[in-house]
N, C-alpha and C positions, 0 to 999 in steps of 0.2 A: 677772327672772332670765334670763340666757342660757344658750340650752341648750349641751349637752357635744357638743364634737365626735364624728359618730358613729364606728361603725365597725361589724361585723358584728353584729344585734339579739343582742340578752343572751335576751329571753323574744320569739317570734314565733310569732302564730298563724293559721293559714290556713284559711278554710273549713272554723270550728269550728258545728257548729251543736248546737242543746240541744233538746229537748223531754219534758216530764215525763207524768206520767201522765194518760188523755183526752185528749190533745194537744195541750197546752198549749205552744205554742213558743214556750221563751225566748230564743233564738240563731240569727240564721239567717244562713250566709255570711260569720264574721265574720275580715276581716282587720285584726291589727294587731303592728306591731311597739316593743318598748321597748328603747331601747337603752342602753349600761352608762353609770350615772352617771345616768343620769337620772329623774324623778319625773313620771309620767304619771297622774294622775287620771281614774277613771272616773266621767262625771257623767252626772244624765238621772233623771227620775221612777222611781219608785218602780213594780218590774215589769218595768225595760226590761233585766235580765239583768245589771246590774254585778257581783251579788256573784256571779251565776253563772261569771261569766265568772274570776274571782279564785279561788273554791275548782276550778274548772278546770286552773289552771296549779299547784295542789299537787297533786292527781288526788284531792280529795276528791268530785269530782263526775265521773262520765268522760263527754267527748262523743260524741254519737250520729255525726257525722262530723267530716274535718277533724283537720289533726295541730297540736299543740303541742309546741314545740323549746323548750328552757332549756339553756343554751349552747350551741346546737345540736344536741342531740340529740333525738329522738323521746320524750316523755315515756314513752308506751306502754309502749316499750323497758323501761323502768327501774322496780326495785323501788321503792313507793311507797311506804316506810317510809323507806328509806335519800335517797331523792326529799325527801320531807320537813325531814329532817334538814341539807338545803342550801338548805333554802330558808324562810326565817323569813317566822311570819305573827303578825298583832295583832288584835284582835277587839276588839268595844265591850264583853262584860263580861269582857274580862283573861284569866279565867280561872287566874290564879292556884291552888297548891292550899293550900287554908288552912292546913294543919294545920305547914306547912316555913317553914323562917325565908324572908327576903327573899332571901339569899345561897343557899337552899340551891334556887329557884327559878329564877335566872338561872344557875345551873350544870346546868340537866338536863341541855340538850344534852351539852354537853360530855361530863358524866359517860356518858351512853347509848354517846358516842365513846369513850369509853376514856381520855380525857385525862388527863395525870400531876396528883396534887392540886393541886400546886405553881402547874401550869400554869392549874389551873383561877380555884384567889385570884385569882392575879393579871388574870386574865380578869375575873372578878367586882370586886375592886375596878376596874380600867380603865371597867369599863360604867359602874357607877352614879356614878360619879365623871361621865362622859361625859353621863348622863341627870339630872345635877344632883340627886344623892341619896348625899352623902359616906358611906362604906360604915360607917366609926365610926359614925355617929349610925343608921343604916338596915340594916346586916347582918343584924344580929339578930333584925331584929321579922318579927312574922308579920303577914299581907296584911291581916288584922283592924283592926292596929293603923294602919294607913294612908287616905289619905283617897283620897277617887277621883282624883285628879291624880295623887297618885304612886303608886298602883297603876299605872295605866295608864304610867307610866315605867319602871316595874319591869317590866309586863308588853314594853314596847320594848326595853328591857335584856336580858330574855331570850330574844326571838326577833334579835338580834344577836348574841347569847353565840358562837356557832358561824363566825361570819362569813359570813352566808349567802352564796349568788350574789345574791338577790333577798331584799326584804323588800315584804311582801305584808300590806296595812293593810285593812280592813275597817270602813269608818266607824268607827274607834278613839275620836276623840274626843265623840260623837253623844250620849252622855250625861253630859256636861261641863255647867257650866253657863257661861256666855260666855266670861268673863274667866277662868278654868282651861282652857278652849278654847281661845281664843287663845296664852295663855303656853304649850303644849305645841307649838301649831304652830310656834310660834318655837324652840323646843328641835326641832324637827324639822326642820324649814329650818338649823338652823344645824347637828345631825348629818348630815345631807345631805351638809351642805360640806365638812366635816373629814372625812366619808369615804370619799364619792363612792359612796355605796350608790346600787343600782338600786334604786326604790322603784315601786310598783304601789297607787295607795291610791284605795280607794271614798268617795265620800261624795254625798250629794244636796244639801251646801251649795255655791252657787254662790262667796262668797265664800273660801270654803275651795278649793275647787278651781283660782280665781283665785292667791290666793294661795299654796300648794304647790305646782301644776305647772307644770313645763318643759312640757309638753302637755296638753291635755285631749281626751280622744277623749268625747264625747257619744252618746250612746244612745237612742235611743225604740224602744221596741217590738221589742226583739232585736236591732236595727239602726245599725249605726254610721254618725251621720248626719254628721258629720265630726268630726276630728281634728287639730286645732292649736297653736299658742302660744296663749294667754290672750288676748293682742292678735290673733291673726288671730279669731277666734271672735268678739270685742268690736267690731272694724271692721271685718271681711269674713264675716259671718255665711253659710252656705251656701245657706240659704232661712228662712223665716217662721219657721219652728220653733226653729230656732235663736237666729234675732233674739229674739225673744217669751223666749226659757227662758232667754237669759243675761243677761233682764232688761228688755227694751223700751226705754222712757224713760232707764231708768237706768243704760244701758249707760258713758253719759256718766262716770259716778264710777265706775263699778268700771272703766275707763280711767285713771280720774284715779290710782284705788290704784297702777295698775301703773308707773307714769311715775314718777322720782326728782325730788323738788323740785328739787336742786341742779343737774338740766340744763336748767330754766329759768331757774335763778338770774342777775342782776347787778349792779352795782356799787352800794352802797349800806347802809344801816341800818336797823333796825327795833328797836322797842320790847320786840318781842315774837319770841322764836326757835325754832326746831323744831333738834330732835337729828339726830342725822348718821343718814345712812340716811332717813330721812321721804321720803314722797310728797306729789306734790299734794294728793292728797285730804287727807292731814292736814296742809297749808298752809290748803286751803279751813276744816275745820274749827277749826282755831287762828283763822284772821279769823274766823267767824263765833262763835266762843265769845270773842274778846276787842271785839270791835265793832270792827275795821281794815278796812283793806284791802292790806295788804303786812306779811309777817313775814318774819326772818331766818331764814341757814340755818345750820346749825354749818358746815359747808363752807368760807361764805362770801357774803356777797351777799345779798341779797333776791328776793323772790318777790310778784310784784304780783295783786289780785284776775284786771287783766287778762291776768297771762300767763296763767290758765288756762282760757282763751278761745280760745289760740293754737290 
């Protein structure tokens, strides 16, 4: 992915620090800023403050120091209801309310705004159409009647209903099982594109956080031990911690993920092809699930065992 050209941070926070009760410090010093358009990942064991840090910037949590700006302004400042309401968030259980159809859940916002009904349909079919859930077949039912993949679309659907500034994910997909996990991140990766939402999303999967951030700011112990592209973090690790959590040995393929087959592709044919968009890493797995050593690309060209050597 390349990131969005910046321009002044969308969500930036300065010498936020967190401690709970005994004193317990989740946050200490923490600078960072995300800027519009783009998907920053907060990654890092479990304890080192991500989610703190995410219910922070709706003011579900408030910091002991340290200010946070959402388009600039001083959150503090700002009533925290109305705050909310510009600002969509996703949780791992949904939270959907059972008893309201699907349609009448991605209209809260809206309606809480005041929005003409008119305006509101057409808001609600726009989403779930967007969230790959045709509003004919899905308006009606209740959250019951849905399986956990498209709950959790529904529940995306509705924290974009408003058009937030930011959309603020919170290990959403974490109780998916692989393959509904994956096909969401790709419906998120692709609403990213078509909308160029600021996105802010927790998760403790390494591969996930590869794969959906424009950035990853890494965490240990309240502390931001750096912040980068996917590839700076995989080739220029900051120290040992880093190297080690974004995987040691195997830094080598989740590299391989990020890199497009087709810019090592050349001239030539294979037996065997990969789809347009594929990475190395799924050239590597293609040879090694059909016994080769070189597959095509839909692009064009080939892809040899040793270009991924290069």
């Amino acid at each position: 992915m390349t990131p969005p050209a910046r321009g002044a941070p969308l969500v930036s926070l300065r010498g936020v620090a967190k401690s709970f009760d005994g004193g317990l410090e989740v946050l200490r010093a923490l600078d960072l800023d995300v800027y519009p358009g783009e998907t920053v990942t907060l990654l890092g064991p479990s304890g080192c403050g991500k989610s703190t840090t995410l219910r922070m910037i709706n003011r579900l949590i408030a910091p002991d120091a340290g200010v946070i700006r959402v388009e600039g302004a001083d959150i503090a400042t700002q009533d925290p209801v109305m705050l909310r309401r510009r600002i969509g968030y996703v949780i791992q259980g949904v939270g959907l309310f059972p008893h309201w159809s699907v349609a009448r859940n991605v209209a809260a916002v809206p309606a809480l705004l005041g929005w003409a009904p008119a305006r509101i349909a057409a808001r609600v079919d726009e989403l779930l159409r967007l969230v790959d859930l045709p509003p004919e077949q899905f308006a009606a039912k209740r959250p019951g009647a849905l399986s956990g993949g498209q709950a959790q679309r529904v529940g995306v659907a509705r924290a974009l209903a408003a058009n937030p500034a930011v959309l603020l994910m919170d290990e959403p997909f974490g109780a998916l099982d692989p393959l509904t996990r994956r096909d969401l991140q790709g419906t998120l990766r692709r609403i990213q594109r078509e909308t160029a939402k600021t996105i802010v999303f927790v998760t403790h999967d390494i591969e996930e956080a590869l794969r959906l951030g424009d950035r990853i700011a890494l965490l240990r112990a309240g502390r931001l031990v750096q912040c980068g592209t996917p590839l700076d973090l995989l080739r220029a690790p900051a120290d040992g911690f880093v190297r080690d959590f974004m995987g040691g040995a195997a830094t080598g393929l989740y590299r391989l993920a990020l890199l497009p087959a087709a810019a090592r592709a050349v001239p030539g044919d294979a037996a065997h092809c990969l789809p347009a968009g594929a990475s190395l890493r799924d050239a590597l797995e293609l040879m090694l699930a059909e016994g080769v050593d070189r597959v095509g690309v839909a692009e064009g060209g080939t892809v040899a065992l040793a270009d991924l050597l290069v």
